[in-house]
TORKOL-4160 file (C-alpha; in steps of 0.2 Angstrom, whole numbers, padded with zeros to 4 digits, m for minus):
387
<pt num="1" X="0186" Y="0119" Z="m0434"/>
<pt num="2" X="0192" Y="0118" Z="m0417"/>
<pt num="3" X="0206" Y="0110" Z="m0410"/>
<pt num="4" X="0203" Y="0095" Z="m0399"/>
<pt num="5" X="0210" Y="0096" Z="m0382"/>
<pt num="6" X="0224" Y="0085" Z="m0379"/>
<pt num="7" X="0222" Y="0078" Z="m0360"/>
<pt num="8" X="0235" Y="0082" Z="m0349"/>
<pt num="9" X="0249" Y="0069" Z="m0339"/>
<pt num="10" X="0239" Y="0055" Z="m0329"/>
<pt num="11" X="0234" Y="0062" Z="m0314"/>
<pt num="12" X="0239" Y="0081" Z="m0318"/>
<pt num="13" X="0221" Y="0088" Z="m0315"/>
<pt num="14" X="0215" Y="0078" Z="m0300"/>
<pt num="15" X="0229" Y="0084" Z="m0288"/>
<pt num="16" X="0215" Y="0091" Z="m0274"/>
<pt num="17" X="0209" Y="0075" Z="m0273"/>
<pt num="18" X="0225" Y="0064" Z="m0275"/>
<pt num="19" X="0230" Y="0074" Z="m0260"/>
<pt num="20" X="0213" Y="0070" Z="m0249"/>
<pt num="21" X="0214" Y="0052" Z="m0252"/>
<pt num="22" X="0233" Y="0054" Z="m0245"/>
<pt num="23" X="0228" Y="0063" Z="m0229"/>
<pt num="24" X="0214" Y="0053" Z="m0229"/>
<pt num="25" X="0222" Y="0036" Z="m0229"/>
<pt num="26" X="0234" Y="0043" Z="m0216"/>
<pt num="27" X="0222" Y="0047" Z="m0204"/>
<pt num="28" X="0214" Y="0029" Z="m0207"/>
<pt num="29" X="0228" Y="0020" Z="m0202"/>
<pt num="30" X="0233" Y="0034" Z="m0189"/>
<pt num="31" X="0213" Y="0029" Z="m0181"/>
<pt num="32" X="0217" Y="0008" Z="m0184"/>
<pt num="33" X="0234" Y="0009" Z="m0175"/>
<pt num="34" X="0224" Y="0021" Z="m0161"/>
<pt num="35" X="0211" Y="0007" Z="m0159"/>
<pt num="36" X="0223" Y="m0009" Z="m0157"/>
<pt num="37" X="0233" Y="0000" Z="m0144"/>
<pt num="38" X="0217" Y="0005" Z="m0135"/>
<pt num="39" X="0215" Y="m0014" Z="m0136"/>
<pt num="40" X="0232" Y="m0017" Z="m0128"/>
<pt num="41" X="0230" Y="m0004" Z="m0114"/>
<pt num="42" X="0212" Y="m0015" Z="m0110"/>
<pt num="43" X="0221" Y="m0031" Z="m0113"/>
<pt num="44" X="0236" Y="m0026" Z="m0100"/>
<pt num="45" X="0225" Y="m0030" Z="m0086"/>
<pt num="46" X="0222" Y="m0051" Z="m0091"/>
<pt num="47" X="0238" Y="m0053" Z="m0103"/>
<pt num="48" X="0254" Y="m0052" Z="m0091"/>
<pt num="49" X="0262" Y="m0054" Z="m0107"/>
<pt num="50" X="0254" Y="m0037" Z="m0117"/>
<pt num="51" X="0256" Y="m0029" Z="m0098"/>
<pt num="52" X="0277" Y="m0034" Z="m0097"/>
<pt num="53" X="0279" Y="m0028" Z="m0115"/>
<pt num="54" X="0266" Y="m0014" Z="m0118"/>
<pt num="55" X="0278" Y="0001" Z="m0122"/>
<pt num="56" X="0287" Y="m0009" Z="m0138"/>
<pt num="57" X="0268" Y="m0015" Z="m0145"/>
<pt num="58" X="0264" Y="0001" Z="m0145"/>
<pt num="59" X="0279" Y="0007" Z="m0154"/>
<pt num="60" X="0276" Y="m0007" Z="m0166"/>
<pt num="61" X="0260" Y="m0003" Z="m0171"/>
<pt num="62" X="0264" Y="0016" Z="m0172"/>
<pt num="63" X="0280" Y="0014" Z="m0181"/>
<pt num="64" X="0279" Y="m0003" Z="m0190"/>
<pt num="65" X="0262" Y="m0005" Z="m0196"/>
<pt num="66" X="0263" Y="0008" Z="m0210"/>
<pt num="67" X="0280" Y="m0002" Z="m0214"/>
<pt num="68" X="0271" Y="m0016" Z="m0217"/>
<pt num="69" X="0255" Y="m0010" Z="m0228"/>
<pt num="70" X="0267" Y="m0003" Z="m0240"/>
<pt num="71" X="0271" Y="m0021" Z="m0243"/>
<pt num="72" X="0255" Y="m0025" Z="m0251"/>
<pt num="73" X="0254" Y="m0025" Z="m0268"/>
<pt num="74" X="0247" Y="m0015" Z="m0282"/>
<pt num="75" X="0233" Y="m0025" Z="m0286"/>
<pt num="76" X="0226" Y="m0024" Z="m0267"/>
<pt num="77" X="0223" Y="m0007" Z="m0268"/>
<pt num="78" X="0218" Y="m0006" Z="m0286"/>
<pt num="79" X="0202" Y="m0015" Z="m0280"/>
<pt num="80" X="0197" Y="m0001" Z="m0271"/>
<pt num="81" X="0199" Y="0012" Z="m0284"/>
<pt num="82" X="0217" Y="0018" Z="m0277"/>
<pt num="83" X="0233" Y="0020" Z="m0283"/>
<pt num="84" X="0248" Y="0015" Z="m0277"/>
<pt num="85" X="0258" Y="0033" Z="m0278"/>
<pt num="86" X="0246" Y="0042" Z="m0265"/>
<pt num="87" X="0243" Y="0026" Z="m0253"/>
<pt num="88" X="0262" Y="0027" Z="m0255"/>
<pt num="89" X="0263" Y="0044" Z="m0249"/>
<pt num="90" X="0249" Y="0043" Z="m0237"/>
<pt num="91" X="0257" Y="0030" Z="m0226"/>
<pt num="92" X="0277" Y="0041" Z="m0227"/>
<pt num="93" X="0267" Y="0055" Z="m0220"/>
<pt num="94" X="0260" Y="0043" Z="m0207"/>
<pt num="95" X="0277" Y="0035" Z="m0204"/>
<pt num="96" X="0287" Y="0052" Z="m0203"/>
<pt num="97" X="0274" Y="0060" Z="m0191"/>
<pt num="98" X="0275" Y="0044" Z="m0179"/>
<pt num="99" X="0294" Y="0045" Z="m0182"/>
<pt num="100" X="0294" Y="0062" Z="m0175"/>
<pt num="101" X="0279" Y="0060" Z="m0161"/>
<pt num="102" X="0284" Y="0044" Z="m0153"/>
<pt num="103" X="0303" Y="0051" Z="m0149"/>
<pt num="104" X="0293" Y="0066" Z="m0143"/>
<pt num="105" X="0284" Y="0055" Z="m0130"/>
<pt num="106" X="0297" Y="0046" Z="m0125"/>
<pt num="107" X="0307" Y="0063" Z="m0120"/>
<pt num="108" X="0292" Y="0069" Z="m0113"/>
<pt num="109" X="0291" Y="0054" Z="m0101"/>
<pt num="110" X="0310" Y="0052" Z="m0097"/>
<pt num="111" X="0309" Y="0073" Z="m0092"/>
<pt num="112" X="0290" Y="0070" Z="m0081"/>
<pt num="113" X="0302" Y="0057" Z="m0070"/>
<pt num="114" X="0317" Y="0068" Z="m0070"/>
<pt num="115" X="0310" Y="0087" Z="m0066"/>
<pt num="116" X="0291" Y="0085" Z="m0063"/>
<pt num="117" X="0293" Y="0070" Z="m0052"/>
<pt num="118" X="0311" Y="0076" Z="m0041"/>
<pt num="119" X="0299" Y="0093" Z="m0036"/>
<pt num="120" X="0287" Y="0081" Z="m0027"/>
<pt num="121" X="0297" Y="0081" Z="m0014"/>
<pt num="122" X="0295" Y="0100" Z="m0010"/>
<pt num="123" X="0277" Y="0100" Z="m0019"/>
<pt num="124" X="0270" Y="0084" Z="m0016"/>
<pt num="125" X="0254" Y="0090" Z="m0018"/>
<pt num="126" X="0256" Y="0098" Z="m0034"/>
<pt num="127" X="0257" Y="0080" Z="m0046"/>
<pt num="128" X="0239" Y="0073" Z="m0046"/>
<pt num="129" X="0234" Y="0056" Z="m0039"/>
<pt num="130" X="0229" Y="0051" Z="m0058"/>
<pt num="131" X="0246" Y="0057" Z="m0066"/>
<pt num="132" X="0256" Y="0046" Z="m0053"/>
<pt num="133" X="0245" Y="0031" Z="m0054"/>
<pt num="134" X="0249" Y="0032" Z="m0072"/>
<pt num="135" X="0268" Y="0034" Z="m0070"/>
<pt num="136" X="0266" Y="0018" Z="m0058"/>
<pt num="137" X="0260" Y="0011" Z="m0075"/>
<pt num="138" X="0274" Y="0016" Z="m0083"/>
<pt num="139" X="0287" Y="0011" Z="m0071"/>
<pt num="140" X="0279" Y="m0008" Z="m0068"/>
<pt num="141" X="0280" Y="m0011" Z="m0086"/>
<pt num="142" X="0296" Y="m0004" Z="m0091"/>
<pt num="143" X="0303" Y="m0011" Z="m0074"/>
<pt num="144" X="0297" Y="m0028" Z="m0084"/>
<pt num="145" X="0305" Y="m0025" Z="m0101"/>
<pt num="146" X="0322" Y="m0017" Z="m0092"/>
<pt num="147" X="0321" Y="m0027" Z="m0074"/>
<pt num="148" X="0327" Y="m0010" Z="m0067"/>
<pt num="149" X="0320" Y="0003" Z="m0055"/>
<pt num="150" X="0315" Y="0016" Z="m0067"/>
<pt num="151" X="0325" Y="0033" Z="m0064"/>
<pt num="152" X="0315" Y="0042" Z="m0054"/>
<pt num="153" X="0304" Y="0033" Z="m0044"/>
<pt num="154" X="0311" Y="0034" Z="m0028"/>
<pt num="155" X="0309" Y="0053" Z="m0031"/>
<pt num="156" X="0290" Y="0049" Z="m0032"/>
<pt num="157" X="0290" Y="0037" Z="m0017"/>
<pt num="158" X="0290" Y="0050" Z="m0004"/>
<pt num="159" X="0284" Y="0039" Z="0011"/>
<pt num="160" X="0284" Y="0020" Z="0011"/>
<pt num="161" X="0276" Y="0007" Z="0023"/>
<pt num="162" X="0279" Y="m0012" Z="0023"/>
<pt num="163" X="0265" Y="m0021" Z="0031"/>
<pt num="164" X="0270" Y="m0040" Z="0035"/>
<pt num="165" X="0265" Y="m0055" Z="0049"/>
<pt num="166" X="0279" Y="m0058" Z="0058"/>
<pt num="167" X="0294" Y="m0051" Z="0064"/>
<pt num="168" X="0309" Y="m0056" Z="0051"/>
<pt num="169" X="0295" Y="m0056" Z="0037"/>
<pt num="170" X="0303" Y="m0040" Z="0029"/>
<pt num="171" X="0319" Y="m0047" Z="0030"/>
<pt num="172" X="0318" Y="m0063" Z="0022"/>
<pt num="173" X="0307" Y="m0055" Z="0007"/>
<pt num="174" X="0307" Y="m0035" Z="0009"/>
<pt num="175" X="0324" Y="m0029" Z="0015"/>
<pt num="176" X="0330" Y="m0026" Z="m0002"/>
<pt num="177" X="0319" Y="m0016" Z="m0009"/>
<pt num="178" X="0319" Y="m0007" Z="0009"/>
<pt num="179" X="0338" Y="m0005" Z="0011"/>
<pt num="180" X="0340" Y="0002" Z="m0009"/>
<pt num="181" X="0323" Y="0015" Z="m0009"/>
<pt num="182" X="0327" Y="0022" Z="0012"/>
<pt num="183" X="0347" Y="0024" Z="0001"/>
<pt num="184" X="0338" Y="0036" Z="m0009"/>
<pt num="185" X="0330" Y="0045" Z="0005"/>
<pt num="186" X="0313" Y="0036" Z="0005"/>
<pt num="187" X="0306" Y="0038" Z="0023"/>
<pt num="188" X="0300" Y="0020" Z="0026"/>
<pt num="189" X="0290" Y="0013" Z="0041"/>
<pt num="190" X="0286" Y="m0006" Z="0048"/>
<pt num="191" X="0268" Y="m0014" Z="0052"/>
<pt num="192" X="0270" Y="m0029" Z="0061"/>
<pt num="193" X="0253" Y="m0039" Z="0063"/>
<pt num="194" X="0261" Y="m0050" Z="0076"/>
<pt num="195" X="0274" Y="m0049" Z="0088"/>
<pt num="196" X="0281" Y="m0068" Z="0083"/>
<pt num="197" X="0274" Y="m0072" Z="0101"/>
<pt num="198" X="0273" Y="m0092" Z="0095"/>
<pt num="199" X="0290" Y="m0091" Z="0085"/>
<pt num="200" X="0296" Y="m0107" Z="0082"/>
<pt num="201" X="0311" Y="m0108" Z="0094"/>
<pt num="202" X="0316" Y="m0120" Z="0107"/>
<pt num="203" X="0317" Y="m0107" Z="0124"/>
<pt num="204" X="0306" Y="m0108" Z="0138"/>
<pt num="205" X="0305" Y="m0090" Z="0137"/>
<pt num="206" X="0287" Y="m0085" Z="0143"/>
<pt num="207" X="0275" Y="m0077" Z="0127"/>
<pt num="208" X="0278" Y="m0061" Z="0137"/>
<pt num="209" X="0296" Y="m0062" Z="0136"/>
<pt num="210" X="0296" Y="m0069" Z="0119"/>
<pt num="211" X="0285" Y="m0053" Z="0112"/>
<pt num="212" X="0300" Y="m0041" Z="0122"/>
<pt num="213" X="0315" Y="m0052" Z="0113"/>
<pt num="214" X="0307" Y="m0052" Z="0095"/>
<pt num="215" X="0302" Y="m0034" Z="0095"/>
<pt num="216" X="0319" Y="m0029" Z="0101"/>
<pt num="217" X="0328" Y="m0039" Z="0086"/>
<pt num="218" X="0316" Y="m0034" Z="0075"/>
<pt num="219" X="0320" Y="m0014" Z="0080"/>
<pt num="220" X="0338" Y="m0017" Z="0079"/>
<pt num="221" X="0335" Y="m0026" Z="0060"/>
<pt num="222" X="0325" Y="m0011" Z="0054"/>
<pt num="223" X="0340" Y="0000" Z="0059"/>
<pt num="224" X="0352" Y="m0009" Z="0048"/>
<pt num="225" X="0343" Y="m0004" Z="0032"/>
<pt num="226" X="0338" Y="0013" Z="0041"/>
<pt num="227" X="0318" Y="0014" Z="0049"/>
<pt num="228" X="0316" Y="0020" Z="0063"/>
<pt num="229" X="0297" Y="0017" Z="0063"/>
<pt num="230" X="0290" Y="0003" Z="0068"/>
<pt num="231" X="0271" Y="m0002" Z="0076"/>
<pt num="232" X="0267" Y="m0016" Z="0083"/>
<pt num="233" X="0249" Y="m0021" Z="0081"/>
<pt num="234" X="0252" Y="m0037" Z="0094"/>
<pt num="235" X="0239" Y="m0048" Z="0084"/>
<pt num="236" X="0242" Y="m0067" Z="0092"/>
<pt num="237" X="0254" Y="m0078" Z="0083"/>
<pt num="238" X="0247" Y="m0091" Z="0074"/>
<pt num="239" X="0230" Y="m0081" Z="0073"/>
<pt num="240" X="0227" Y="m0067" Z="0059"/>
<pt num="241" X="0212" Y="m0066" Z="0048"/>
<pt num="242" X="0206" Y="m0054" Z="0037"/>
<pt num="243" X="0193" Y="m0045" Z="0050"/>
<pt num="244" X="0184" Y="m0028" Z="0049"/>
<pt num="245" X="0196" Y="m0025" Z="0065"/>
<pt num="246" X="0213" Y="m0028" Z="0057"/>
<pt num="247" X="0210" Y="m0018" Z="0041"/>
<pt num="248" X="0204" Y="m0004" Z="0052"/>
<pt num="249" X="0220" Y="m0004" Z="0064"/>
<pt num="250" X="0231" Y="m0006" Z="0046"/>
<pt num="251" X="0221" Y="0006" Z="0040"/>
<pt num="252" X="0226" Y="0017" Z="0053"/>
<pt num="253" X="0244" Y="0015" Z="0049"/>
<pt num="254" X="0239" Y="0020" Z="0033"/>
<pt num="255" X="0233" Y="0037" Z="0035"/>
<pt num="256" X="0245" Y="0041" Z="0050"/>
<pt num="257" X="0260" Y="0038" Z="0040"/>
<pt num="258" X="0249" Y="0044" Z="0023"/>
<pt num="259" X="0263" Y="0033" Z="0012"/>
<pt num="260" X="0264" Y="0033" Z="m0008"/>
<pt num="261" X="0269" Y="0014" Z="m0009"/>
<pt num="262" X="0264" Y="0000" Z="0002"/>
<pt num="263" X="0275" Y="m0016" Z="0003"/>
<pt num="264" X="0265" Y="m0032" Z="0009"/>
<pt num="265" X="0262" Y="m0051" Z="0007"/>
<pt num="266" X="0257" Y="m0063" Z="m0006"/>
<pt num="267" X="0236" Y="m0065" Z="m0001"/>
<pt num="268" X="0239" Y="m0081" Z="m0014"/>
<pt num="269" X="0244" Y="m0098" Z="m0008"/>
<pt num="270" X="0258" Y="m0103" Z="m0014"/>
<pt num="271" X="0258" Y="m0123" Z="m0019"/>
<pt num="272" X="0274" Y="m0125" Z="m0023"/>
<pt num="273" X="0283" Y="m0114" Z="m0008"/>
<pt num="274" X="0271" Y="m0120" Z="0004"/>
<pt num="275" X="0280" Y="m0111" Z="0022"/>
<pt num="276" X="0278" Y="m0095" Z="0010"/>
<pt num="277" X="0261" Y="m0097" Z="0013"/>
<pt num="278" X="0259" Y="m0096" Z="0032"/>
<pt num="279" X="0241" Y="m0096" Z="0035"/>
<pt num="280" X="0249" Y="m0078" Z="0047"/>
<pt num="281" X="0254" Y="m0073" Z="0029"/>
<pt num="282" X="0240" Y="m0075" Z="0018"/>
<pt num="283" X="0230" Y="m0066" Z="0031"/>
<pt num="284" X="0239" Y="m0049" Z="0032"/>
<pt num="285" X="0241" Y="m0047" Z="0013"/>
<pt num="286" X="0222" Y="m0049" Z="0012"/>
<pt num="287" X="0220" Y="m0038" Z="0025"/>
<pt num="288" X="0231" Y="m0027" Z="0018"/>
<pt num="289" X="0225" Y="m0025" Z="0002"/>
<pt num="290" X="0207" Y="m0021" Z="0007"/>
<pt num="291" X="0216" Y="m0010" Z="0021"/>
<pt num="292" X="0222" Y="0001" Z="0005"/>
<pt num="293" X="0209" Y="m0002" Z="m0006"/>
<pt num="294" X="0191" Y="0005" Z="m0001"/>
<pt num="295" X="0197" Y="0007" Z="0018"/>
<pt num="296" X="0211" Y="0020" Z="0020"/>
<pt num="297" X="0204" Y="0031" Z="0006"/>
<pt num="298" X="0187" Y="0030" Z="0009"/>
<pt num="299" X="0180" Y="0043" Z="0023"/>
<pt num="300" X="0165" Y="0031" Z="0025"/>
<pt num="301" X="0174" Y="0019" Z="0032"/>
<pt num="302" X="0179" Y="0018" Z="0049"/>
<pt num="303" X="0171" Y="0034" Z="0055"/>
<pt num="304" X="0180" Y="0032" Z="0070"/>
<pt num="305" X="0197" Y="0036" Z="0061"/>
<pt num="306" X="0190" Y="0054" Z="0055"/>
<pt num="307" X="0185" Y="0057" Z="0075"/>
<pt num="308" X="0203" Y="0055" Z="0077"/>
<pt num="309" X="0208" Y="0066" Z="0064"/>
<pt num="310" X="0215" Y="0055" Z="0053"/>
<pt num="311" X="0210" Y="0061" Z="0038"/>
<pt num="312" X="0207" Y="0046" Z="0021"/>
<pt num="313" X="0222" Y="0043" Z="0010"/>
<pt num="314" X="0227" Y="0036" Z="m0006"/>
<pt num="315" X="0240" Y="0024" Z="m0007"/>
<pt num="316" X="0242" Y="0024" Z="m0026"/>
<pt num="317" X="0254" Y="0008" Z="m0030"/>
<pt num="318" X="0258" Y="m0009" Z="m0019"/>
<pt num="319" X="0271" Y="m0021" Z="m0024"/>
<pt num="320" X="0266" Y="m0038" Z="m0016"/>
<pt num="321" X="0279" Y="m0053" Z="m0013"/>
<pt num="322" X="0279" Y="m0064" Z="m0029"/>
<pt num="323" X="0287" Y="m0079" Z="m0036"/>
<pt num="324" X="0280" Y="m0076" Z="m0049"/>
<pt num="325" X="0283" Y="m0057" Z="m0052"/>
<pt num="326" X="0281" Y="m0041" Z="m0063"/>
<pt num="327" X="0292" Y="m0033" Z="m0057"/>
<pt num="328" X="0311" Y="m0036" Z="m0049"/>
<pt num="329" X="0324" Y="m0023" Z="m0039"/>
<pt num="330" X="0341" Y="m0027" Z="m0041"/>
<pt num="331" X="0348" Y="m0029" Z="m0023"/>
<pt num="332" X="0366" Y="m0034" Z="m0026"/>
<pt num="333" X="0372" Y="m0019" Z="m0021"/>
<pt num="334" X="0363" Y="m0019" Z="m0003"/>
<pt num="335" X="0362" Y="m0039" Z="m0003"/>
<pt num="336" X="0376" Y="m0035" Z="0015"/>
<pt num="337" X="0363" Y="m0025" Z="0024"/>
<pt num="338" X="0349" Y="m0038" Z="0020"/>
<pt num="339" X="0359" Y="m0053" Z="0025"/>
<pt num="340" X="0366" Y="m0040" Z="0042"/>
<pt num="341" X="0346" Y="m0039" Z="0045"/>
<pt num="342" X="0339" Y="m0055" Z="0045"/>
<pt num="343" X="0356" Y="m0059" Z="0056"/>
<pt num="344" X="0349" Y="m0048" Z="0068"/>
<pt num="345" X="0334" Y="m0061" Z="0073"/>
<pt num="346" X="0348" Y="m0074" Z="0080"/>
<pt num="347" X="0332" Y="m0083" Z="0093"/>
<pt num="348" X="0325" Y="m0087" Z="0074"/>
<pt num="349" X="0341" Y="m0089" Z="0064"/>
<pt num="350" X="0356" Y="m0087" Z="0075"/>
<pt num="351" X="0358" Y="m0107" Z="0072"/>
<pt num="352" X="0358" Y="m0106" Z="0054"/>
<pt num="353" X="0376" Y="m0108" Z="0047"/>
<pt num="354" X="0368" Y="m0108" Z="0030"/>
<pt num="355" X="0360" Y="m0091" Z="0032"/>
<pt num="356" X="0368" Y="m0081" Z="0020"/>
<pt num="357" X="0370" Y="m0093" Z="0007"/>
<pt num="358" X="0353" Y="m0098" Z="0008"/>
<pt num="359" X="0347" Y="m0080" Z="0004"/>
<pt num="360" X="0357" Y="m0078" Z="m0008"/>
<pt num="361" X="0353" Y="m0094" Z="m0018"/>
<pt num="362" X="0335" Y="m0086" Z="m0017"/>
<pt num="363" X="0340" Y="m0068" Z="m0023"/>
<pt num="364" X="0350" Y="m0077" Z="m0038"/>
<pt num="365" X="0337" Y="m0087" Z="m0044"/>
<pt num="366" X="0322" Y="m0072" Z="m0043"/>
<pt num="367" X="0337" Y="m0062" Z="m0054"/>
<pt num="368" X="0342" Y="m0076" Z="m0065"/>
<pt num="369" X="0321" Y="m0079" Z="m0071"/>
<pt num="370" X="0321" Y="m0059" Z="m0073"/>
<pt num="371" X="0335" Y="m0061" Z="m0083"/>
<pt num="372" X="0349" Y="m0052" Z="m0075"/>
<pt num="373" X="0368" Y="m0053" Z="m0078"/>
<pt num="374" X="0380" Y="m0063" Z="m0070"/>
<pt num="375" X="0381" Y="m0064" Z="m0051"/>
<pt num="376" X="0365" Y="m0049" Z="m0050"/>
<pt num="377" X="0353" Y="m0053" Z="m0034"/>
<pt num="378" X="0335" Y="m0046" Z="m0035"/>
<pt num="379" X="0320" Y="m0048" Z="m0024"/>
<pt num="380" X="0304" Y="m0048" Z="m0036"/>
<pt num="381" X="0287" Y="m0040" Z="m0032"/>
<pt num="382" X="0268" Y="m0038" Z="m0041"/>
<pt num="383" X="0264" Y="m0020" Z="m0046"/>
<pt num="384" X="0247" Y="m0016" Z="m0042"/>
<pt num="385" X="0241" Y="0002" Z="m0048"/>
<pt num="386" X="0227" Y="0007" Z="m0036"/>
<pt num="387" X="0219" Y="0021" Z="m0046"/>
C-alpha cells in the first residue's frame, strides 16, 4: 500500500502565483494612483485649489494611498479570493518604489532649474518651448504652495516686457517684480499704450507738453529699477480698446523684443477696487493677451510684420495684475526702488505725503493674504501658461 502524501505548509506550492497576484495588485494601484493624478492635472485648469496644491496631491496619492489600503481589513479582501500576506507585500513594493521614484523627481526637477535652465542664457534655443511651458507650471504652482520665486526662474526669463496703459501703471503694480528679476539680470522693456496725455493733474500744461513731461518721468522711473527701453505707442488718454490695430502694434513689441515673460493688466473688472479697473486698463490687458496669444506667434497674422522681418514669437508665460492672485513676489527687499520710482511721476504723485505708506499698506496686505512672515511686502500676479 502506498503512502498517502502529506500536503505541504499553506501556500508552499503556489508561490508563482502568490508572487503574480503581488506584482499584479501593485501595478493596480500603481495604474489607480496614475489615473486620479491625470484627474488632477485636468482638474488644475477649473480648481485654483487642486492648481495651488497640485505637487503635494500628487505625492499623496503616490506615497499615501498604498498606506491607506493596507488599513483595510482581512475580510475585504478575502472576498475576492486574496490574501492578506501577498496584498500586503504587493502594496510595500509599491510603497518602497514610489519612496524611491518620487525623491528621484523631485531632484530631477530641482537639478532642470539649476543646470539645464542657467545654460539658457548662452543656448537659449537649446530647452524647447513645451519643456519651459511646463517648468512655468511648475514654478506657478510651487510659487503658490512656497509664495517664493522658484530658484531658477529668472535664469529662464531671459527677456521680459511689461505692457501697461498709462505712465506710472508699472509702478504702482509692476516695479517690484521689475526691480527683483532686471537684479538678476533679466533684460526687461516698457510698452506704454498711452502717453498719460489726459492725466489727472491740475496744470494748464497743453496735451503736447503734458505727453513730453509724463514720457520724461516715466524714462527717469524705469531707470531706477534698471530699463532702459521704453516705447511709446501714444494711443489717446482716455481711449484704448481692444482693436485689431493695438494687438498688431503690441504685437510688434513682441516679436522685436522676442521676450520669454510678459507682465500686463488685469482684462477683468475689478468690483471692489473700482480705479483698478480704468476702462484704459481693461483695454490693454485684453489687448495684450490676444496680442500674445494667436497674434505674435502666429505668421498668419499680421502679414505686414513678416514684410518687416519680424519673424512670429512665443511668449510662453504672462503674469497678470491680480488681487486675487496665484502667485506672489516677495518685494521687501526692493520695496525702496519701487517707492523711488513711482516718486519719479511728482506732476501725478508729487502732492502725495502718504505715498510711501500707502504702497506699502498695499504690498502688506497682498503678502499677509499670501501668507508671508512679519513685515514681508509682495506684489501678487496670475500665472498664465501659454503652451
Amino acid at each position: 500500500m502506498s503512502a498517502e502524501r502529506q500536503p505541504g505548509p499553506p501556500g508552499h506550492g503556489d508561490a508563482g502565483p502568490q508572487r503574480q497576484r503581488v506584482l499584479g495588485e501593485a501595478l493596480l494601484v500603481f495604474g489607480v494612483a496614475t489615473l486620479i493624478c491625470a484627474g488632477l492635472w485636468q482638474l488644475r485648469v477649473v480648481s485654483s485649489f487642486i492648481h495651488a496644491n497640485l505637487h503635494a496631491l500628487i505625492a499623496g496619492v503616490f506615497l499615501y494611498l498604498p498606506t491607506l489600503l493596507l488599513l483595510r481589513r482581512r475580510e475585504d479582501f478575502a472576498q475576492y479570493g486574496l490574501t492578506v500576506r501577498p496584498i500586503g507585500r504587493g502594496l510595500q513594493l509599491f510603497l518602497l518604489a514610489s519612496l524611491i521614484v518620487f525623491p528621484l523627481f523631485t531632484v530631477g526637477l530641482y537639478g532642470y532649474y539649476h543646470v539645464v535652465c542657467a545654460a539658457a542664457r548662452s543656448h537659449r534655443q537649446m530647452i524647447p518651448l513645451a519643456l519651459r511651458g511646463m517648468c512655468v507650471h511648475f514654478a506657478g504652482s510651487w510659487r503658490r504652495a512656497r509664495w517664493r520665486l522658484p530658484p531658477g526662474f529668472a535664469q529662464m526669463v531671459l527677456a521680459q516686457v511689461v505692457v501697461v496703459a498709462l505712465p506710472e501703471d508699472i509702478e504702482v503694480g509692476t516695479a517690484g517684480a521689475v526691480a527683483t528679476l532686471t537684479k538678476k539680470g533679466v533684460e526687461v522693456s516698457y510698452c506704454l499704450v498711452t502717453s498719460g496725455d489726459a492725466g489727472g493733474d491740475d496744470s494748464e500744461h497743453t496735451k503736447e507738453e503734458r505727453v513730453a513731461i509724463r514720457e520724461a518721468e516715466q524714462t527717469e522711473a524705469a531707470a531706477v529699477v534698471g530699463v532702459t527701453k521704453l516705447t511709446f505707442l501714444h494711443w489717446p488718454d482716455g481711449q484704448v480698446e481692444p482693436t485689431l490695430l493695438l494687438r498688431r502694434e503690441i504685437a510688434r513689441v513682441i516679436r522685436i523684443q522676442r521676450p520669454d515673460l510678459v507682465i500686463t493688466q488685469n482684462p477683468e473688472r475689478n468690483w471692489e477696487r473700482i480705479f483698478a479697473s480704468h476702462p484704459d486698463h481693461l483695454a490693454t490687458g485684453e489687448a495684450t493677451m490676444r496680442a500674445v496669444y494667436p497674434d505674435a506667434r502666429n505668421p498668419h497674422a499680421f502679414p505686414e510684420l513678416l514684410r518687416e522681418g519680424l519673424e512670429p514669437h512665443a511668449v510662453w508665460v504672462v503674469w497678470v495684475s491680480s488681487a486675487q492672485p496665484t502667485m506672489v513676489v516677495d518685494i521687501t527687499k526692493v520695496f525702496k526702488r519701487k517707492y523711488k520710482a513711482l516718486a519719479r511721476h511728482k506732476s501725478q504723485v508729487g502732492h502725495r505725503k502718504d505715498l510711501k505708506a500707502m504702497l506699502r499698506l498695499w504690498a502688506r496686505k497682498t503678502a499677509k493674504d499670501a501668507g508671508l512672515g512679519k513685515g514681508r511686502l509682495a506684489e501678487g500676479y496670475k500665472v498664465i501658461s501659454t503652451n
